[in-house]
TIROKOL-627460 format. One record per residue: residue in one letter; x, y, z of N, C-alpha, C in turn. Coordinates in steps of 0.02 Angstrom, whole numbers, plus 50000, padded with zeros to 5 digits. Atoms other than C-alpha are relative to their C-alpha. Last residue first. Layout:
AXYZXYZXYZ/...
This chain:
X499935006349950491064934049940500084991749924/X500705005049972491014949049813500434993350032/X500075006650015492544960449805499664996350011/X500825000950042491984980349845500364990549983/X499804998550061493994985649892499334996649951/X499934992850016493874985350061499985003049931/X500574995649994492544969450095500095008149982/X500705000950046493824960149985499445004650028/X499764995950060495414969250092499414998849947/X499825004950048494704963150252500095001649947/X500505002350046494804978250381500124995349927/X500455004049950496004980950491499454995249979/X499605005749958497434985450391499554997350036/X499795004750068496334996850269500504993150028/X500405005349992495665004450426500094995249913/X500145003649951497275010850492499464993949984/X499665005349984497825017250328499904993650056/X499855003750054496485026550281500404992550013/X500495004349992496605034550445499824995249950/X500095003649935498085041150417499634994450012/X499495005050009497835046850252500414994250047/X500125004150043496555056550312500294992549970/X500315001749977497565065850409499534991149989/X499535005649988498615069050292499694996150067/X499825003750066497115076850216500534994850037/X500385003150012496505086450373500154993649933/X500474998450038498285093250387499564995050017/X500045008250010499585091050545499135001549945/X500264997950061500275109650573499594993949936/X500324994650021500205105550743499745003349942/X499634993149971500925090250787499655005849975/X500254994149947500215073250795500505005350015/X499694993450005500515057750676499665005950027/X499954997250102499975040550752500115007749999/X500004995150004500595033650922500005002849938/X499694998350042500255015250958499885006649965/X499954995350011499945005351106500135004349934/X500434999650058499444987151109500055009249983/X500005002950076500794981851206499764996849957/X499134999050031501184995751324500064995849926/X499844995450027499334998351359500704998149967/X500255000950047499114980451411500145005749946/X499425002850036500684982751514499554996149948/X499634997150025499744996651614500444995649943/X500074992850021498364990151634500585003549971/X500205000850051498874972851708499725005249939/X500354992850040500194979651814499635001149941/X500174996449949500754965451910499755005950017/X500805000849961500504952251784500195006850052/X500564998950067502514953051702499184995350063/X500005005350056503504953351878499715002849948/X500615000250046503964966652002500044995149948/X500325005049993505564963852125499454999949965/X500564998249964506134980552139499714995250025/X499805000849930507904973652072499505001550051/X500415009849967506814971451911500304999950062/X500624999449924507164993551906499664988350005/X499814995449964508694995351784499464998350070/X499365000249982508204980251667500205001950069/X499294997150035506354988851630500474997650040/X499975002950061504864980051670500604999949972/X499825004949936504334988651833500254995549970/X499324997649958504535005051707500214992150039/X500184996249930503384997151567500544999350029/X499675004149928504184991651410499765002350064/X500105007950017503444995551222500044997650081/X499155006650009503265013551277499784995550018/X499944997649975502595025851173499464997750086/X500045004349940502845018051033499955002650058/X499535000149949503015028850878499654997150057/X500375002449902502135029650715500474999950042/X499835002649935502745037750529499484999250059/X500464996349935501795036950374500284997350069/X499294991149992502775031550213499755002850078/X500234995450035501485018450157500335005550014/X500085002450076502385003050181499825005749969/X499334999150033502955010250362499964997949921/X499964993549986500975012150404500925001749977/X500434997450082500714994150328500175008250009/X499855003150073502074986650453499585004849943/X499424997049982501624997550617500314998149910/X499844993450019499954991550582500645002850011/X500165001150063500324972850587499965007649979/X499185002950051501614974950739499475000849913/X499394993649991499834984550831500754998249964/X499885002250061498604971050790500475006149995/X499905004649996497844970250979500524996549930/X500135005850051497604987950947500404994650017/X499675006649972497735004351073499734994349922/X500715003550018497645022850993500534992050041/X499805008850006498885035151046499414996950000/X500445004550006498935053150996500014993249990/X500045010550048500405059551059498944999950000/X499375002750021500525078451149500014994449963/X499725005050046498785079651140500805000149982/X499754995450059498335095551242500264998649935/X499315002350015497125086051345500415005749960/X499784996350083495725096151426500764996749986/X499524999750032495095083751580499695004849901/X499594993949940493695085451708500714999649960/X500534993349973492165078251583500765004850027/X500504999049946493545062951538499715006149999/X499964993849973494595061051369499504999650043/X500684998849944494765043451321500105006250020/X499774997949936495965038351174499515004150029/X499854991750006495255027751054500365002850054/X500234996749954495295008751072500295006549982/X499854995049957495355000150912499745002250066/X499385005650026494554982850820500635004750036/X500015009449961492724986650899500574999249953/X499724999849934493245006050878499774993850039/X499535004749997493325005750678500224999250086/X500075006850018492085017050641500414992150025/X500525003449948492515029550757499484995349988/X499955007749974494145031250668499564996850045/X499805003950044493605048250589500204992350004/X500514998450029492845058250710500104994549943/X500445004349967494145054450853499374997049940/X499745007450003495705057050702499104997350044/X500105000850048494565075350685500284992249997/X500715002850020494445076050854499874998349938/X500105007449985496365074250885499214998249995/X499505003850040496945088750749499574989850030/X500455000550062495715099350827500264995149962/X500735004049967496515095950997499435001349945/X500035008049981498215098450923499264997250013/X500075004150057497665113950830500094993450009/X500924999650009497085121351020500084996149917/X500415008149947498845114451087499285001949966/X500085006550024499665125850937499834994950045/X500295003050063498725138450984500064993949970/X500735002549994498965140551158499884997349935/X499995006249993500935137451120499214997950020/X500335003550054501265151551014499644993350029/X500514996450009501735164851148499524996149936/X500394999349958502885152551213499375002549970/X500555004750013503825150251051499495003350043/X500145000450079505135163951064499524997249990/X500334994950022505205162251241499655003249944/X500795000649972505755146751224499575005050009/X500475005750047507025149251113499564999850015/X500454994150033507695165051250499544998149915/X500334998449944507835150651378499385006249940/X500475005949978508765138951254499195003850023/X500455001050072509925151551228499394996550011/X500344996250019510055157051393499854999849943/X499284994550046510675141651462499445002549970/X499845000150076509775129351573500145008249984/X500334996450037510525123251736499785003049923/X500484999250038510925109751801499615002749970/X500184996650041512445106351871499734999649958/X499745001350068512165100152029500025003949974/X500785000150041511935103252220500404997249936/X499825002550063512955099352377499345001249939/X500185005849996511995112152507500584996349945/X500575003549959512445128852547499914992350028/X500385005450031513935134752428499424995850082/X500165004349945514515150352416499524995350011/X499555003649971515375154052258499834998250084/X499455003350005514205164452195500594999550040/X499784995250020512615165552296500874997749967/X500464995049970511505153152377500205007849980/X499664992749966512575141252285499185002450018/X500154999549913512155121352305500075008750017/X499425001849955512975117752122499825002350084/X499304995549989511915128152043500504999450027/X499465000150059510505117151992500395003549996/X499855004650011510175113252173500185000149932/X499535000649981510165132252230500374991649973/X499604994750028508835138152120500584996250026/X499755001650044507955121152184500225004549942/X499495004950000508215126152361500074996449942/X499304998649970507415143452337500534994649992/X499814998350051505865137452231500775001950025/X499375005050047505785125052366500165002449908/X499425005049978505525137552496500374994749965/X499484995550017504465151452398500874994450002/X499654999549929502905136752375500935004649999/X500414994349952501875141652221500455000950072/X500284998449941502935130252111499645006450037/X500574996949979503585124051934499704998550063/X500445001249924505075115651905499615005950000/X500044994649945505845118351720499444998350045/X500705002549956506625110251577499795005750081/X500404994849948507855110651435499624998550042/X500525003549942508625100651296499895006450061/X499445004049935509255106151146499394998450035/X499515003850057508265116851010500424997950028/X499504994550009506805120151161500514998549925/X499305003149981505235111651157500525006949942/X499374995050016503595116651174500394998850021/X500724994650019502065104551145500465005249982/X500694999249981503575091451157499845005149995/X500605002850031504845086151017499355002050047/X500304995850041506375097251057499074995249990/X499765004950034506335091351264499735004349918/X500034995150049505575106851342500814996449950/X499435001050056505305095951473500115003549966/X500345003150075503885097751646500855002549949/X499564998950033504215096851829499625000849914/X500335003650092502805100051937500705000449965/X499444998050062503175106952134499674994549945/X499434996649962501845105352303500405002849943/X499495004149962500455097452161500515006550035/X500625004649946498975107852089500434995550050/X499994995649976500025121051963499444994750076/X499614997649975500875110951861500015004050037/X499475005149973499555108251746500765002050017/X499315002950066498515120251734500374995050017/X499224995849975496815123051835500434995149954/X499465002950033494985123151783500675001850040/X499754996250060493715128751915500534994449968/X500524995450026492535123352067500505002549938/X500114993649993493825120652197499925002849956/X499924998449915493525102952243499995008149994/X500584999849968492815098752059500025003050078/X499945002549910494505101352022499235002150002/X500544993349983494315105651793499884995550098/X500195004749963496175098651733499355002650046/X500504995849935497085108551611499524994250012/X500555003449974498425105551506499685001650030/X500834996550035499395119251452499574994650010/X500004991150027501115112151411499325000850005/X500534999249968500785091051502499925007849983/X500314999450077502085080751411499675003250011/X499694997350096503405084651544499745000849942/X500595000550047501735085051678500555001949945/X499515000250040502775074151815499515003549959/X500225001750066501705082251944500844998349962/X499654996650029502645081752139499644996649914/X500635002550068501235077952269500565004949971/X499804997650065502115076152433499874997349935/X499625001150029501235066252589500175006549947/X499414995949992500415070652730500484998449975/X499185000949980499415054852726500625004450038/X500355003649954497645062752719500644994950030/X499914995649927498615076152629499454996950043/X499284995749978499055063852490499935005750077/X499625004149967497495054152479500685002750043/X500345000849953496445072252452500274992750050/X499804994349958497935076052316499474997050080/X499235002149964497485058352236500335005450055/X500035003549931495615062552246500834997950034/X500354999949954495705078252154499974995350047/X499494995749921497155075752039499594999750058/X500444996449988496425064751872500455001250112/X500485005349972497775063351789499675003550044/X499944999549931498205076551670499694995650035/X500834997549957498045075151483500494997050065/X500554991849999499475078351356499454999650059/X500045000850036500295057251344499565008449963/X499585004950050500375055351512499525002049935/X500564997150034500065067651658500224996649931/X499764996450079501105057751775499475002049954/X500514999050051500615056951951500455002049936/X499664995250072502335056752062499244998749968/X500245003350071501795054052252500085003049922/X500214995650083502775057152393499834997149961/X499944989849986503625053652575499435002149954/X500074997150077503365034152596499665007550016/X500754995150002504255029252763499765001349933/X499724992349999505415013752767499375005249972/X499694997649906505054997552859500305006449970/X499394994849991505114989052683500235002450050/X499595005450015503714975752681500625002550005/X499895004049975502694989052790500664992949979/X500095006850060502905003552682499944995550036/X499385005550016502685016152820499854995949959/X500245007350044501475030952836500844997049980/X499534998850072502135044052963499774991249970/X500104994350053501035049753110500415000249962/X499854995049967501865037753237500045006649958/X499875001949957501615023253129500275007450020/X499864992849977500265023552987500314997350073/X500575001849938500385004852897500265009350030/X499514992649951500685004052718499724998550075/X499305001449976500564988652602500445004550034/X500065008150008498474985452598500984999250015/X500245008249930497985001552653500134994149973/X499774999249941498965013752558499814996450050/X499335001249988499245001352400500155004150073/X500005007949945497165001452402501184999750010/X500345002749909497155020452402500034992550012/X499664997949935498375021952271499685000450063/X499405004549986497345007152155500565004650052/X500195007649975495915017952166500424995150023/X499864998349930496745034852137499834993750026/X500515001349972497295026451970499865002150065/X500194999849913498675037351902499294996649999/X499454995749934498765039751703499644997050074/X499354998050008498175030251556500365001550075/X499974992549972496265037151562500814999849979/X500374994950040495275021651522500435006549993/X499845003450058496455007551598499545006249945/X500715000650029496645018351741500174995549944/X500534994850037498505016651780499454995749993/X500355002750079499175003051885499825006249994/X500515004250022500375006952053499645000249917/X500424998650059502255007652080499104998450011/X500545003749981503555010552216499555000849938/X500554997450042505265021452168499484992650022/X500185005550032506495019952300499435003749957/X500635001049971507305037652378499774991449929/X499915004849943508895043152333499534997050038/X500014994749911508515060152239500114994650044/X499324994349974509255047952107499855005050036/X499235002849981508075033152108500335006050023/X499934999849906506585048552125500444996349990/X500074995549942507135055051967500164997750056/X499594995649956507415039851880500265004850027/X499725005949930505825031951894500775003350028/X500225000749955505145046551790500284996750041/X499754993649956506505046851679499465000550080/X499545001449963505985028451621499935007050045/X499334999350004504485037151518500474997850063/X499834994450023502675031751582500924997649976/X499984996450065501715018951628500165007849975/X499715004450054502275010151771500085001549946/X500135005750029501505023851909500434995349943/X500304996150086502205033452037499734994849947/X500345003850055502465030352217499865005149950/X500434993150047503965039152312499674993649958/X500265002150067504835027152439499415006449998/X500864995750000506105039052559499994992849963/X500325005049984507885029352577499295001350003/X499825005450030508755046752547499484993150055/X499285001749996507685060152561499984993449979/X499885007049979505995069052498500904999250009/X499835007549933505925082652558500084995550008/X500695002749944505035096652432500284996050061/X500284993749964506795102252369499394999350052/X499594999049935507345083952331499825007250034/X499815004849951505965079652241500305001850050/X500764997249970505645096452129500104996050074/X499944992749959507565093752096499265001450045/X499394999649897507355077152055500065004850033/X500405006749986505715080551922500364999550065/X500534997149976506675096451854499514994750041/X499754997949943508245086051824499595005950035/X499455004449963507355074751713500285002550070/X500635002349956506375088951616500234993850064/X500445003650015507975094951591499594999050021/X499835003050090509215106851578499704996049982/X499435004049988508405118251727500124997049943/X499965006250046507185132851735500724996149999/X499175000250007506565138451884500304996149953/X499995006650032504505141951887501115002149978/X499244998650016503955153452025500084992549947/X499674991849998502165160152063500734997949984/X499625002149932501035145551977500585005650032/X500414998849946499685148351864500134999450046/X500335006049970500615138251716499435001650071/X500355006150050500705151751589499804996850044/X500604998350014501385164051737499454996649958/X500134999249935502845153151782499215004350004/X500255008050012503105151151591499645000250086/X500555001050054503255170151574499644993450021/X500674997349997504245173551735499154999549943/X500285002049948505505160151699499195003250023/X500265004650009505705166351519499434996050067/X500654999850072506305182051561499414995949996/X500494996649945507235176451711499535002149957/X500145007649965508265162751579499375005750040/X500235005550018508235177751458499684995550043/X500594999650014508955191851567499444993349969/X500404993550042510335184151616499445000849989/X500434995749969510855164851659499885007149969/X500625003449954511895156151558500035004450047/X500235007550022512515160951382499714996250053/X500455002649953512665180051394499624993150006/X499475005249942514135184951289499754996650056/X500164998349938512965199351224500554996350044/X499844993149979513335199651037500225001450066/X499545000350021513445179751020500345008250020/X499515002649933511955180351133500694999049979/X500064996249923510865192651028500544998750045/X499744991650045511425185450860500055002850045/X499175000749999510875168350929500365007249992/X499875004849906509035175450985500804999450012/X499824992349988508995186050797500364995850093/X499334997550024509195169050721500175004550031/X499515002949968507505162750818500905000149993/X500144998049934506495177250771500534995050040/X499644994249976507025175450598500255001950072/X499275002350017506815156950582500265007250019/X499644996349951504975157350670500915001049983/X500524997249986504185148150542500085005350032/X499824995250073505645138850453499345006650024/X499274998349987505605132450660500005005649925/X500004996249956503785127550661500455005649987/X500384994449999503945118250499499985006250041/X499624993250057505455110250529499485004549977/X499714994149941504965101550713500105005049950/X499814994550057503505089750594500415005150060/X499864993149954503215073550706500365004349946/X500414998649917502455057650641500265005850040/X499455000649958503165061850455499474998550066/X500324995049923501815060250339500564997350028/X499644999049942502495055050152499875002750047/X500014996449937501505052050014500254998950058/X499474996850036501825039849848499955007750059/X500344993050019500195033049912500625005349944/X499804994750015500855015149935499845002849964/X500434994050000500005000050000500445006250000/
């Protein structure tokens, strides 16, 4: 099956030939200026994105990665902490909390939703915690659990309200992973309105990896908070521990991001409602269109209290290697997004988790499959998309009129 058409699953050169001036003038600036980290820019930026998300300080760092640990270690958690998060998502997640020094613990995503089951974190607090002298303990472990990671997977936000209501019934830490999460929004029935992502948990990390909603031309990232205290200590943790130069506080890292990067992002920012509002036109039109074909597919589920922003559009299929095949025949990239759950992965079997222990999540993993989604993503190639999907699904005599 070939169109003699080519869809890329992710377009970065459009954007970019889009903004080429604005982003030339940026280098031009810092070649002039000599100002490559910190300066105006990075504080620039900070205040913009920090305002985007609805939160009073956002610190940017080199990665979504080291925005995630940092959030961690600033909030409290320490070494030998366990932090639950869930299976399905990007490695990085897990290794955050590993490297703030703390265990990573897992439960199941929704099977509808993807992200965080509060269900399954309330039965993991009563079934393998016990409360001892006003501090919840892992029981099989004998060590305290500090924090919970929610990942906002795939553009939409899990759902926050009851997990936050677990969390400070614990007195635990609620750090959002929302790297894929630019502009999400999440409507808290508790207090009556929409709110952003990254703005509902203690600290939020999110990426500015090049491929998400807004990504930098390198890598990038930035903690988002309301609280002054761990915007303080994670200024100081990607700076090598300073509280000022050359005096050094705490041991910290180096992690900070660079003013190019900072004054890239800026550059975009002011584009990024839109292009999440063409994403989410982009994903009704796939909803509108493959909703024939949803006894051989699962769509992706948007809830009443969720606005996704569609970072990925992922569809599930039991026939996921066969489409992957006809979709590379016809030129039309896909992406995985991911074949391996975390409890799954090499790095983390020392946890002890098997295959069964996260039936949800490791159905998702492998029947998952991410068709083309970025902004300037046409109705036509669109089309072509879908085309493809149900020409693989569907019996080629019933597709092509051949009598029985």
């Amino acid at each position: 099956m070939t169109s003699g058409i080519t869809i890329p699953f992710l377009d970065l050169r459009t954007p970019h030939a889009e903004l080429e001036e604005e982003l030339v003038s940026v280098f031009r600036r810092a070649l002039r200026t000599a100002v490559f980290t910190g300066g105006p820019d990075v504080e620039g930026f900070e205040k913009e994105f920090a305002e985007f998300c609805e939160t009073r300080f956002s610190i940017g760092v080199g990665s979504g990665t080291d925005a995630l640990r940092f959030a961690l270690m600033a909030a409290g958690v320490e070494e030998g902490d366990v932090v639950v998060t869930v299976p399905m998502t990007f490695i990085a997640t897990a290794e955050a909390i590993t490297q703030s020094g703390a265990r990573a613990e897992f439960v199941d995503v929704n099977s509808r939703t993807y992200t965080m089951d509060p269900l399954k974190l309330q039965e993991f607090f009563e079934t393998k915690c016990v409360v001892d002298c006003g501090k919840l303990m892992h029981q099989a472990l004998g060590r305290p659990v500090t924090a919970v990671v929610p990942v906002h997977l795939y553009g939409q936000m899990a759902d926050m309200d009851p997990i936050l209501d677990l969390a400070a019934k614990y007195n635990l830490i609620v750090v959002e992973d929302a790297c894929q999460a630019h502009g999400a929004e999440y409507f808290s029935r508790k207090r009556d309105r929409w709110m952003k992502a990254g703005s509902m948990g203690h600290a939020a990390a999110f990426s500015f990896y090049p491929g998400k909603n807004l990504g930098a031309c390198g890598e990038g990232g930035s903690t988002t908070t309301s609280d002054e205290a761990i915007a303080k200590k994670v200024r100081m943790l990607r700076n090598h521990g300073q509280s000022k130069k050359y005096h050094h506080e705490i041991e910290g890292y180096n992690g900070r991001l660079d003013s190019i990067q900072a004054a890239i992002l800026r550059v975009k920012l002011p584009h990024l409602a839109e292009w999440n509002r063409k994403r989410r036109e982009a994903a009704a039109h796939y909803n509108e269109m493959l909703a024939p074909l949803t006894g051989a597919i699962t769509l992706p589920f948007e809830p009443s209290w969720a606005k996704s922003i569609h970072h990925l559009y992922v569809i599930l299929s039991p026939e996921r290697d066969k489409l992957i095949e006809q979709f590379a025949a016809a030129g039309i990239g896909t992406g995985i997004h991911y074949p391996v759950p975390v409890h799954l992965q090499t790095p983390y079997k020392i946890l002890g988790y098997k295959p069964g222990d996260f039936p949800a999540s490791e159905k998702i993993a492998r029947e998952c499959l991410s068709l083309s989604m970025f902004p300037g993503l046409t109705a036509e190639q669109q089309g072509h998309v879908a085309d493809c999907v149900s020409q693989s699904l569907v019996e080629p005599s019933v597709h092509h009129g051949a009598k029985p």
